[in-house]
Z-matrix of the N, CA and C atoms (Angstrom, degrees):
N
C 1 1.448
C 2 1.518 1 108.23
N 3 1.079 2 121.82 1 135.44
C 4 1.353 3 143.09 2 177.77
C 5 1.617 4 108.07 3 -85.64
N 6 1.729 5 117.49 4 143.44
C 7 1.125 6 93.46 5 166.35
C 8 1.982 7 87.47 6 -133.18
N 9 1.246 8 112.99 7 139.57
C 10 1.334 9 111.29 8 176.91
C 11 1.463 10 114.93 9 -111.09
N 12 1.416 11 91.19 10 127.61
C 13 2.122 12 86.48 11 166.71
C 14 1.540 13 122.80 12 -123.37
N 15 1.900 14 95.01 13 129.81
C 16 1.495 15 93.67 14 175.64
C 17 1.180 16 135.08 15 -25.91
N 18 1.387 17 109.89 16 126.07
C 19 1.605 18 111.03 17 177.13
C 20 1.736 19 94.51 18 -107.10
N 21 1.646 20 110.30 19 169.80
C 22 1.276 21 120.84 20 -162.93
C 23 1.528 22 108.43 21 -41.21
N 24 1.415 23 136.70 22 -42.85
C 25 1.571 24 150.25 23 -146.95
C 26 1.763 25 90.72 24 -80.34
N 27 1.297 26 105.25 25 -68.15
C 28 1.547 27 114.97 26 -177.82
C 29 1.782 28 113.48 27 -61.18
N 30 1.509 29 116.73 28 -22.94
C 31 1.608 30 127.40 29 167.29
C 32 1.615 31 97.65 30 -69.16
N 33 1.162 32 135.77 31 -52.20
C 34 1.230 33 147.03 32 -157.45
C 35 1.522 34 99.97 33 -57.26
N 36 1.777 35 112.37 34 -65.78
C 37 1.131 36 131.22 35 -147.72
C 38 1.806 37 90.49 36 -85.28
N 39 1.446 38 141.22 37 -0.94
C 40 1.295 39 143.84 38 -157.68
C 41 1.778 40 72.33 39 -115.78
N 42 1.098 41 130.67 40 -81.30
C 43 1.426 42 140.07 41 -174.85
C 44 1.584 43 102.76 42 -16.25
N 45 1.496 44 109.40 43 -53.62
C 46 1.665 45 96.80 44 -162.98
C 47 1.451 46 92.73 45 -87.08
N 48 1.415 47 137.95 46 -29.90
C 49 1.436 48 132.19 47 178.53
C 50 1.468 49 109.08 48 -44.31
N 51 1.180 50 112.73 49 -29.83
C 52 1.419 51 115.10 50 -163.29
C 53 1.598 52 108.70 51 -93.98
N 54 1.355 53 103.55 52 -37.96
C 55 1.686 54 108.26 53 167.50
C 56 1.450 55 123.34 54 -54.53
N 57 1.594 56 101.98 55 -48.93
C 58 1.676 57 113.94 56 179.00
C 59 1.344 58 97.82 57 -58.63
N 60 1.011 59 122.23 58 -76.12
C 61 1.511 60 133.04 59 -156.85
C 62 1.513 61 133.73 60 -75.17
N 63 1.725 62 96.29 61 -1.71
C 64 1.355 63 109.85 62 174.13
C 65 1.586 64 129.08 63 -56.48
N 66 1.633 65 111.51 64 0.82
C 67 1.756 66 100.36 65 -172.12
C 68 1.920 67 81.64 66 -124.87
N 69 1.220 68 122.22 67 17.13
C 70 1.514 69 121.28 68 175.62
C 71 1.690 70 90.99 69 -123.77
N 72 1.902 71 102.01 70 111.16
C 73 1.298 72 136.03 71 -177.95
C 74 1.848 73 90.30 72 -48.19
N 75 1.430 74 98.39 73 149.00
C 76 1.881 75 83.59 74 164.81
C 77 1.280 76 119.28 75 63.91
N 78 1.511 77 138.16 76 -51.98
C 79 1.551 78 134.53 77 172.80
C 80 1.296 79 116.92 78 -1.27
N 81 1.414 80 99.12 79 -80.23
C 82 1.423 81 104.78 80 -150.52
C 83 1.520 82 112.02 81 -73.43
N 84 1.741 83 128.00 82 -21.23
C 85 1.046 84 129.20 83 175.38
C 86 1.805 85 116.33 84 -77.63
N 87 1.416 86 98.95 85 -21.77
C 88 1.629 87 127.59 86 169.41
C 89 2.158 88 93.20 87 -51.60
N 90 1.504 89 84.44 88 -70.28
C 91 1.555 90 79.12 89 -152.06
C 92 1.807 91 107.58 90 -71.56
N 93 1.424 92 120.26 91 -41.70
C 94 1.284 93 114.27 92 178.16
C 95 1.460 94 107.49 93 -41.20
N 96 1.442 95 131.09 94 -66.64
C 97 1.626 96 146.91 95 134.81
C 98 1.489 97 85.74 96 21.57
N 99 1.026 98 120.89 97 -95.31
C 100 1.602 99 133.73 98 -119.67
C 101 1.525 100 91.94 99 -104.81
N 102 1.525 101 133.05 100 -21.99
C 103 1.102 102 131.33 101 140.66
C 104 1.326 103 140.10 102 -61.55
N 105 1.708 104 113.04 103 -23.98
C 106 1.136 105 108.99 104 170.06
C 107 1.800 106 127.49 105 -71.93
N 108 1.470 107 64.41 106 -39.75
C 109 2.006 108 94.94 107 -176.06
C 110 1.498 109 95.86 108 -51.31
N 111 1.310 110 133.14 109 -57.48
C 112 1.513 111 119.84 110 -171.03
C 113 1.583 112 111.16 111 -75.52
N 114 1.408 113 124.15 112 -20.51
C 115 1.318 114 116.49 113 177.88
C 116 1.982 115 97.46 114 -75.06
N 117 1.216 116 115.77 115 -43.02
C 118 1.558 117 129.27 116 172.15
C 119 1.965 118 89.04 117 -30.06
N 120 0.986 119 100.58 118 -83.93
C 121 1.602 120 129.81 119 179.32
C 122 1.788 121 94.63 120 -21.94
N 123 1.048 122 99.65 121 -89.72
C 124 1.839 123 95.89 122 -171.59
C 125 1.768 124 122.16 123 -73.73
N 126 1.050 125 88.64 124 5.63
C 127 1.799 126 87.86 125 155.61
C 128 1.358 127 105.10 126 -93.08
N 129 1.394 128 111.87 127 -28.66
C 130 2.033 129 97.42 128 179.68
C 131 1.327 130 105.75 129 -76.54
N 132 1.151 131 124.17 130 -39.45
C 133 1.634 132 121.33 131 148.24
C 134 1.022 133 135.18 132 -5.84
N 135 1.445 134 122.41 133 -73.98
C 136 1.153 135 147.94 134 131.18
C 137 1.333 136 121.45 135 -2.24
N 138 1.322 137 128.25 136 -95.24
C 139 1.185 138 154.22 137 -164.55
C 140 1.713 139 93.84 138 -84.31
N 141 1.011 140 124.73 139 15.58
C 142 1.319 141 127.11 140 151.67
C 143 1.052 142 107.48 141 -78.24
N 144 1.875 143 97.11 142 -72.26
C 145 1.550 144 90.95 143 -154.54
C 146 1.730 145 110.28 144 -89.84
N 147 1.040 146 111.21 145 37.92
C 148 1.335 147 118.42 146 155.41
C 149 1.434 148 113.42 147 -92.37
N 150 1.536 149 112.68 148 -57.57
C 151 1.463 150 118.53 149 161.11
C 152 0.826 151 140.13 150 -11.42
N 153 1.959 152 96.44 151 -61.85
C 154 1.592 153 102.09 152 176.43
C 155 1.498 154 113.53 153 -91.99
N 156 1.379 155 96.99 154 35.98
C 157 1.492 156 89.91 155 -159.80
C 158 2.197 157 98.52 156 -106.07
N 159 1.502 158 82.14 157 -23.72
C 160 1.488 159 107.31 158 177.66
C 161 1.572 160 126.03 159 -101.85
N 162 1.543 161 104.71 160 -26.21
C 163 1.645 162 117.08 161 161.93
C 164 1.173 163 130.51 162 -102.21
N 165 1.204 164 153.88 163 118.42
C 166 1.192 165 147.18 164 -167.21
C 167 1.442 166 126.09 165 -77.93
N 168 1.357 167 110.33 166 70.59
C 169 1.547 168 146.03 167 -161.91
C 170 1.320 169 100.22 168 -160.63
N 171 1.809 170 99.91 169 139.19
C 172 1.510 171 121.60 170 161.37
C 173 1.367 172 133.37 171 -42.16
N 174 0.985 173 132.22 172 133.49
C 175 1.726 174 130.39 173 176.03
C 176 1.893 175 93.45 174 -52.07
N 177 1.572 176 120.69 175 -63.00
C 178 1.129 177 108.63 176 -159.07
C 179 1.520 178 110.53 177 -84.84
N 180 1.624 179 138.84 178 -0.55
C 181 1.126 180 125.42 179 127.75
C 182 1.438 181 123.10 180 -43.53
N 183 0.982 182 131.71 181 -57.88
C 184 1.478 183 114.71 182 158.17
C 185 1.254 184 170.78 183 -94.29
N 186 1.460 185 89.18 184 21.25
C 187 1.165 186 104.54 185 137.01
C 188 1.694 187 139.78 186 -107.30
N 189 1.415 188 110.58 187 -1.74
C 190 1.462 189 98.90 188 140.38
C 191 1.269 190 149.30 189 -70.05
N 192 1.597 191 104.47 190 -7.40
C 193 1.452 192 122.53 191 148.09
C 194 1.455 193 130.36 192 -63.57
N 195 1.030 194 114.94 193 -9.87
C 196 1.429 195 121.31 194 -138.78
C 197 2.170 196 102.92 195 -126.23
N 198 1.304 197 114.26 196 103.10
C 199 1.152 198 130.73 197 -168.96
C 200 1.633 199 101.77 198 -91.06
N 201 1.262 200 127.11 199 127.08
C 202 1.295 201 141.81 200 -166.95
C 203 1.771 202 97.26 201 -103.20
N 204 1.654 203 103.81 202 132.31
C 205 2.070 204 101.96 203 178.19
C 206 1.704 205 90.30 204 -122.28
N 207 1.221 206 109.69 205 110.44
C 208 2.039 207 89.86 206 149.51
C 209 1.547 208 88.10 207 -140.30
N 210 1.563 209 87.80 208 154.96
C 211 1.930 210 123.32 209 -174.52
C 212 1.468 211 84.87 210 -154.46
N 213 1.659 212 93.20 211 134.59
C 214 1.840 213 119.63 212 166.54
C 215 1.590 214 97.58 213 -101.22
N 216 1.436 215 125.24 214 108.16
C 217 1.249 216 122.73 215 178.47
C 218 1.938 217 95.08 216 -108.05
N 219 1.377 218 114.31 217 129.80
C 220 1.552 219 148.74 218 171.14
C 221 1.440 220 118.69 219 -96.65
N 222 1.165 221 110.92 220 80.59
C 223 1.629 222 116.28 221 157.66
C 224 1.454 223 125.10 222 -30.01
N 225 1.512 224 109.09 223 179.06
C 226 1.581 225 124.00 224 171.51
C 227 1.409 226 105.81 225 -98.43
N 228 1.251 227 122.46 226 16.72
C 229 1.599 228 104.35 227 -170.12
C 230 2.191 229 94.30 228 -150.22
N 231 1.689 230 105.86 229 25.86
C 232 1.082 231 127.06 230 168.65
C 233 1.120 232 121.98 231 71.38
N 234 1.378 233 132.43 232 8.90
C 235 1.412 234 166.56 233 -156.51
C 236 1.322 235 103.78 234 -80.36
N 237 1.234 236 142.51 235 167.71
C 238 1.584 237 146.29 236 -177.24
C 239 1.322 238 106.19 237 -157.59
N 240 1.504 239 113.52 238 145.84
C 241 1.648 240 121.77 239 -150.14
C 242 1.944 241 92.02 240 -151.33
N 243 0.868 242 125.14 241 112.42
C 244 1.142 243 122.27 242 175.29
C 245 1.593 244 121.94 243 -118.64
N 246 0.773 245 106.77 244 133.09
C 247 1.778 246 113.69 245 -153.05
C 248 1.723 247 111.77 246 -105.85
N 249 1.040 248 121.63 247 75.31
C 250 1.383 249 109.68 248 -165.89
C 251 1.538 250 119.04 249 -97.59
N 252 1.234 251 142.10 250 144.65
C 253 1.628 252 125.22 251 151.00
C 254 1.368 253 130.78 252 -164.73
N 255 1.134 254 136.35 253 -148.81
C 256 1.357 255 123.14 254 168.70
C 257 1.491 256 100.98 255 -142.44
N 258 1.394 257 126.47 256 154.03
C 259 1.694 258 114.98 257 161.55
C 260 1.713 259 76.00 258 -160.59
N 261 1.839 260 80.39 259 175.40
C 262 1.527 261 114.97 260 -154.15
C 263 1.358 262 97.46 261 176.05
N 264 2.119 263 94.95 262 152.90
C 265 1.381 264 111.35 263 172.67
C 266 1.234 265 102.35 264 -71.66
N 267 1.458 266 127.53 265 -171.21
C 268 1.356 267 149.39 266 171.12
C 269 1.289 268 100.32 267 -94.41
N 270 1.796 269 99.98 268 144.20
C 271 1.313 270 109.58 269 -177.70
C 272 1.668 271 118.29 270 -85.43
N 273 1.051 272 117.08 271 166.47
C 274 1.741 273 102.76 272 -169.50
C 275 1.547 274 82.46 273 -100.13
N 276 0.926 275 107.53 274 160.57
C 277 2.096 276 133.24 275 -171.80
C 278 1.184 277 85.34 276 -70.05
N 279 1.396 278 154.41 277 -84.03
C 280 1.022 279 138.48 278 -139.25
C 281 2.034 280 121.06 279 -62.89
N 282 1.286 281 101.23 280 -13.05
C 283 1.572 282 96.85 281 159.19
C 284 1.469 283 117.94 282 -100.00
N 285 1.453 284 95.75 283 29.30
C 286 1.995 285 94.24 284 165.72
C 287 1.621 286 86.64 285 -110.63
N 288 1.390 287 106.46 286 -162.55
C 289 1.291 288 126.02 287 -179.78
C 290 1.823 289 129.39 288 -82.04
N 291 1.372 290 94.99 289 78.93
C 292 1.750 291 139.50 290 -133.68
C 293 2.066 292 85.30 291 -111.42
N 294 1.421 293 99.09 292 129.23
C 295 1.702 294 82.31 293 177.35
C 296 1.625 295 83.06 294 -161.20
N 297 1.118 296 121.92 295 150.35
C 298 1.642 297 151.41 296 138.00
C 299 1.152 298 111.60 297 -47.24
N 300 1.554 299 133.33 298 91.40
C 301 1.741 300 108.97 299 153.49
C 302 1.261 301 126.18 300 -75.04
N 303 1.570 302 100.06 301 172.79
C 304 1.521 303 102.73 302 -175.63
C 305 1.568 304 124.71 303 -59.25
N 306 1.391 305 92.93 304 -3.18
C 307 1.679 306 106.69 305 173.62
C 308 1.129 307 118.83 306 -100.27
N 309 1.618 308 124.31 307 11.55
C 310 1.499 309 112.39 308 171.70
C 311 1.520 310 107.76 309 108.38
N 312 1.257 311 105.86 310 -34.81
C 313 1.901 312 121.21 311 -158.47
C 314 1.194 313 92.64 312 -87.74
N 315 1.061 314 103.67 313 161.09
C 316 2.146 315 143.74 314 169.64
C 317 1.430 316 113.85 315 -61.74
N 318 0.953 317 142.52 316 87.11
C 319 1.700 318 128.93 317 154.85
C 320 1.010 319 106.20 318 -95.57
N 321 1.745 320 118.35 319 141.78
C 322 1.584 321 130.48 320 169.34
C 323 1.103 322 103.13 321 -125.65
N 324 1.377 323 110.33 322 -176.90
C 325 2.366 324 118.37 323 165.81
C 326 2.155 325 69.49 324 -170.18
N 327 1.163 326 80.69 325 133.51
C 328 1.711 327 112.10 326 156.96
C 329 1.454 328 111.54 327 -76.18
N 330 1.598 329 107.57 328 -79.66
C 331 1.410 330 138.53 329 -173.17
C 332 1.598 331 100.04 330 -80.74
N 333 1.249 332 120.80 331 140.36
C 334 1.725 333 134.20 332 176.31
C 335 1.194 334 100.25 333 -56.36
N 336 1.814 335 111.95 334 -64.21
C 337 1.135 336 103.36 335 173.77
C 338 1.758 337 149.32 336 -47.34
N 339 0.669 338 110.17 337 -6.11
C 340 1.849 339 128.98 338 171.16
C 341 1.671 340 102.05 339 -100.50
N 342 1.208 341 120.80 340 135.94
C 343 1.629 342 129.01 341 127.40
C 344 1.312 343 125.48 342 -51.00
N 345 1.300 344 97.06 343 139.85
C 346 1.502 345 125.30 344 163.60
C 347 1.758 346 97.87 345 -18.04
N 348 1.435 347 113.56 346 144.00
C 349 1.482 348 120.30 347 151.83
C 350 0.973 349 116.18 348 -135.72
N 351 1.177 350 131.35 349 173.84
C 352 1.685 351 117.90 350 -178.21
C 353 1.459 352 100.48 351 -110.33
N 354 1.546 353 128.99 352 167.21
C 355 1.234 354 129.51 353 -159.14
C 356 1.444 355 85.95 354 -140.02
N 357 0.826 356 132.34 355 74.01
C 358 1.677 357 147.43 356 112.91
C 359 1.759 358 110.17 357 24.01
N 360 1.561 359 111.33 358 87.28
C 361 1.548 360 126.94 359 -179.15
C 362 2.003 361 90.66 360 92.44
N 363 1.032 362 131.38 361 34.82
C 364 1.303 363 88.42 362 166.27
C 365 1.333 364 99.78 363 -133.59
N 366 1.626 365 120.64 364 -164.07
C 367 1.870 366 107.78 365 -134.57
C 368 1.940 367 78.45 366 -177.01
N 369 1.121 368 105.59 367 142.30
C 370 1.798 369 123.53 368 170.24
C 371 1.487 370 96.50 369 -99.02
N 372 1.165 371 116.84 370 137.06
C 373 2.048 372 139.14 371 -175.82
C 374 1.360 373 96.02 372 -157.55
N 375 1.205 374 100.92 373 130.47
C 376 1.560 375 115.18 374 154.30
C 377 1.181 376 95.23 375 -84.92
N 378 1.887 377 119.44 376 133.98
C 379 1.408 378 108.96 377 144.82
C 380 1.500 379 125.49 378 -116.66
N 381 1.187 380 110.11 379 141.52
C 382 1.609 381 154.90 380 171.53
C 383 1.595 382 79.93 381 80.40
N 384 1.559 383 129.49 382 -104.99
C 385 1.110 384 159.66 383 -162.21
C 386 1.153 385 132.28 384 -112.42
N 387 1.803 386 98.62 385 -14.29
C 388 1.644 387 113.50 386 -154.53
C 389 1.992 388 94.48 387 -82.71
N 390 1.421 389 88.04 388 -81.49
C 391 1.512 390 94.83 389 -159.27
C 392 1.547 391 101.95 390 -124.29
N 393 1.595 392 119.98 391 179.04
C 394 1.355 393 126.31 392 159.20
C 395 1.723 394 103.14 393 -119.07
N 396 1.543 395 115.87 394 147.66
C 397 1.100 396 126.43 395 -157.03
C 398 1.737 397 116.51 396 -166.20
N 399 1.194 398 99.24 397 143.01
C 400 1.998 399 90.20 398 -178.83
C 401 1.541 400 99.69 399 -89.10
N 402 1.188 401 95.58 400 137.23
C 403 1.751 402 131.55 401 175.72
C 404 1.565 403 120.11 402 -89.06
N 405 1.390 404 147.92 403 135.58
C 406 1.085 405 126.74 404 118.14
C 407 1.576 406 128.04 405 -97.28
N 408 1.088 407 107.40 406 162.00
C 409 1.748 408 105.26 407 169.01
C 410 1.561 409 113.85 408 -76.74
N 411 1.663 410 122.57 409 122.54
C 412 1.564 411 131.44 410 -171.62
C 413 1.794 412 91.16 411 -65.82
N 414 1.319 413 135.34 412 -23.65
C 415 1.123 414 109.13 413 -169.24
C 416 1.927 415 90.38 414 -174.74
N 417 1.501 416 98.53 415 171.62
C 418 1.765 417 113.12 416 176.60
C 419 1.544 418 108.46 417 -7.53
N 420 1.421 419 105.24 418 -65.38
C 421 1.653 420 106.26 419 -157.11
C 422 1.672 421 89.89 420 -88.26
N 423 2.046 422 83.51 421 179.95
C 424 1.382 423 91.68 422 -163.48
C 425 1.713 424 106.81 423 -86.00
N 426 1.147 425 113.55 424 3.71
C 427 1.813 426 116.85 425 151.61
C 428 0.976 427 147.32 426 -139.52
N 429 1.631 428 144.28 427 82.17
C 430 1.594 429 69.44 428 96.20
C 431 1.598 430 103.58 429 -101.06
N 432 1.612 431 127.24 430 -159.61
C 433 0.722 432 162.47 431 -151.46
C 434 2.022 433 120.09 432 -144.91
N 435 1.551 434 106.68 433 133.42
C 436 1.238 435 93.76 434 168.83
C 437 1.524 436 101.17 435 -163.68
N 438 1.674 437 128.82 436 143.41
C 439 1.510 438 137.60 437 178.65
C 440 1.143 439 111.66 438 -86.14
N 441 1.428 440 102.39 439 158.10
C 442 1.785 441 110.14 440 -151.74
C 443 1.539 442 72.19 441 -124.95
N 444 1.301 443 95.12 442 130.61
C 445 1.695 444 121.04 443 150.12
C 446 1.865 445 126.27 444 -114.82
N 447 1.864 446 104.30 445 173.15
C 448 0.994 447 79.45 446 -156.05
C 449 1.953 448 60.99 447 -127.80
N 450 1.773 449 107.64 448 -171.30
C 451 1.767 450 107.35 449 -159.50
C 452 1.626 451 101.47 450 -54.34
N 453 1.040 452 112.99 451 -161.95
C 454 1.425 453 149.99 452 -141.50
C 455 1.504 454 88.96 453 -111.65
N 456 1.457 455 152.17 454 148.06
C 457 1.217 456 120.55 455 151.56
C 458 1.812 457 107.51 456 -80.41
N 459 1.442 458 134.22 457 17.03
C 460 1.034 459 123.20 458 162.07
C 461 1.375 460 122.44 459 -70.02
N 462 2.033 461 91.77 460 -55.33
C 463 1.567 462 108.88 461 161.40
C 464 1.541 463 112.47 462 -40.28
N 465 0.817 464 140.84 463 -49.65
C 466 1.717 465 144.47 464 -154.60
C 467 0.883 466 93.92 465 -77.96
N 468 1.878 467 161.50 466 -21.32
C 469 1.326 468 133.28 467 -173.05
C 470 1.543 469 91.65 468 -141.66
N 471 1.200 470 123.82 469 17.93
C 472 1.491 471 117.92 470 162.05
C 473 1.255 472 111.90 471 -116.18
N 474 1.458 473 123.13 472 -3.99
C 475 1.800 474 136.39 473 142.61
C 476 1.332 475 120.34 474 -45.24
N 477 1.138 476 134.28 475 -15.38
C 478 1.956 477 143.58 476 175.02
C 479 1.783 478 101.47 477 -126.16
N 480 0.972 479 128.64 478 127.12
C 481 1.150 480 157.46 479 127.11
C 482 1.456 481 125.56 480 -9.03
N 483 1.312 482 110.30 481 -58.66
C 484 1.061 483 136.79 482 -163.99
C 485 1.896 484 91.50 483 -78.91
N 486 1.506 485 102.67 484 -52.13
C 487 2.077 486 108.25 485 -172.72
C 488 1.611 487 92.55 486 -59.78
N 489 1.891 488 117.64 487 -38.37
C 490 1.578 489 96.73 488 173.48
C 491 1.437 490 138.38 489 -37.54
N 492 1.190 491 73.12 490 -59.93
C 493 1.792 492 109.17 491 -174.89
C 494 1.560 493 114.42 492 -53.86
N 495 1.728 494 104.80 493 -47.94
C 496 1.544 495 99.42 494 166.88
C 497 1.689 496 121.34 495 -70.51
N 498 1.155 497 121.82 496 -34.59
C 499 1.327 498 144.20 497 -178.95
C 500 1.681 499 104.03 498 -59.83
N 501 1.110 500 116.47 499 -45.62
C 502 2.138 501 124.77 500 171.77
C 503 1.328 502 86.97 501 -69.58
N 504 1.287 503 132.83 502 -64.98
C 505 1.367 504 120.15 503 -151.70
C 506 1.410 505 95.55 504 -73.22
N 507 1.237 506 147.98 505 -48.79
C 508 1.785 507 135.56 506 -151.90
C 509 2.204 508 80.37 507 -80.41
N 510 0.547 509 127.46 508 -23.58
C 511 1.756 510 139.45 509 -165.30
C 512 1.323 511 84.96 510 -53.35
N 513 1.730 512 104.50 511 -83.69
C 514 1.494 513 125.10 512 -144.74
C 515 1.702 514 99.62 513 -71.42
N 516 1.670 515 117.82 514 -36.99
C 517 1.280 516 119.04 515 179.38
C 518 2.161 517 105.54 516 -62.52
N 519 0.963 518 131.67 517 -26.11
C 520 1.268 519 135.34 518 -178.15
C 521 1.289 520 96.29 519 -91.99
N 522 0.840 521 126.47 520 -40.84
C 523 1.797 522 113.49 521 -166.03
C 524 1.695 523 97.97 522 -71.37
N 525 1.797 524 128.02 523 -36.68
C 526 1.340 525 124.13 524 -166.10
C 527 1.489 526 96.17 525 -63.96
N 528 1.749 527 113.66 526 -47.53
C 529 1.338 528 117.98 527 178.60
C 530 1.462 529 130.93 528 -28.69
N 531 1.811 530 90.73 529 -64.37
C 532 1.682 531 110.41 530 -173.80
C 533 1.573 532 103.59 531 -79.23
N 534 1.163 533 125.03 532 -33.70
C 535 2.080 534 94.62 533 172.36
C 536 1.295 535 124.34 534 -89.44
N 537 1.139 536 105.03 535 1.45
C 538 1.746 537 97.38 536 144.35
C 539 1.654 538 129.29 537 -62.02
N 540 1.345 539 109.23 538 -52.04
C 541 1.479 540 135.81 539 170.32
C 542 1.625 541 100.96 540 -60.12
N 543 1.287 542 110.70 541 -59.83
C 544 1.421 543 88.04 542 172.93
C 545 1.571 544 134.14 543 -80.76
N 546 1.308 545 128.98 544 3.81
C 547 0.723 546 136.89 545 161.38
C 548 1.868 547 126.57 546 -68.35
N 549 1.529 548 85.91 547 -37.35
C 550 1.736 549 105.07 548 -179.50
C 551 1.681 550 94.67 549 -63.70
N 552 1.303 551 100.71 550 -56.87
C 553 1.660 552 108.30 551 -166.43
C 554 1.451 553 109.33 552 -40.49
N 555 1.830 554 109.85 553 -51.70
C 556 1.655 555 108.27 554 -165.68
C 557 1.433 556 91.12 555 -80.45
N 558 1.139 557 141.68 556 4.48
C 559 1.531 558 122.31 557 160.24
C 560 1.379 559 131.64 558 -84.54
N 561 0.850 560 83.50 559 -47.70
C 562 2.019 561 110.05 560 155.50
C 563 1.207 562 128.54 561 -60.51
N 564 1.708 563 114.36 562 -0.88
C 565 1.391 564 128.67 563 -169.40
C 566 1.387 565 115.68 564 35.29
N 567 1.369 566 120.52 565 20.12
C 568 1.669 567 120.88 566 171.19
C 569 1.660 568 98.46 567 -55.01
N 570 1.822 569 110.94 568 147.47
C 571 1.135 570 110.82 569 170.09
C 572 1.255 571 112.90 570 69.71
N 573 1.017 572 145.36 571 -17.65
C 574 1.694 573 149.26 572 145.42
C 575 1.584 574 104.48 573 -24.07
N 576 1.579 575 109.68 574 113.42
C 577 1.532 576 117.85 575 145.86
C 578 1.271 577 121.87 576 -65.90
């Protein structure tokens, strides 16, 4: 989880949100809200398709994994704290690049970059009803049993620095965008129930 704090440009652009919108109850928490949420939105974008750009998994596998957090937290001394991130379970191996050889055996690759390896004792089972998933055996007999996963897609683009770094910056550049726009909107009563 990321936590970002206004710098002067994004203080500026919160300053006039608050001027415009000060005699419309709700406004301004409306539009930061609804501005953050879409800058939230295209940083997972982002850091998708970087993701999948480095794991050998779908953008929209992961992001249906992938749970979006933002909170605007407001101090006593008028300050603004914005809390943004993404988390998620781990994906099970078999929706990465998961294959049957002609010998019966397991090959996977997590990362694009790597080839296939084979995983030595393990075996595809559906269990009960739920899901299908790669297995190995914990020991001799045939149980117990346990599924091999591969990161998080949170883990997967908050592992480089660099996917941060682009992911704050496409963030903070969409968020200056969208509370302008949303600001126009709640003045304009566009979208009003």
């Amino acid at each position: 989880m990321n936590t970002v704090y206004f710098d002067d440009i994004a203080e500026e652009s919160l300053d006039r949100a608050e001027k415009l919108l000060a005699g419309i109850p709700g406004g301004v928490q409306r539009a930061v809200s609804n501005a953050l949420s879409r800058a939230a939105q295209h940083g997972l974008t982002v850091g998708m398709r970087i993701a999948s750009g480095e794991y050998a998994i779908g953008q929209n596998e992961l992001k249906s994994r992938t749970k979006q957090i933002n909170r605007v937290v407001r101090d006593d001394n008028g300050g603004c704290e914005i809390i943004f991130g993404y988390r998620g379970a781990v994906i099970p191996l078999i929706r990465f690049d998961t294959r049957i050889g002609s010998d019966g055996r397991i090959y996977a690759r997590v990362l694009r970059s790597n080839a296939r390896e084979l995983i030595g004792n393990a075996f595809i089972a559906r269990v009960g009803n739920q899901h299908t998933g790669v297995f190995v055996r914990k020991g001799a007999g045939s149980r117990p049993i346990r599924q091999l996963y591969g990161p998080s897609a949170a883990a997967a683009f908050y592992a480089h620095e660099e996917t941060v770094d682009k992911m704050d910056e496409e963030i903070r550049a969409t968020y200056e965008r969208r509370i302008e726009h949303e600001v126009t909107r709640i003045l304009n009563g566009w979208g009003s129930k």
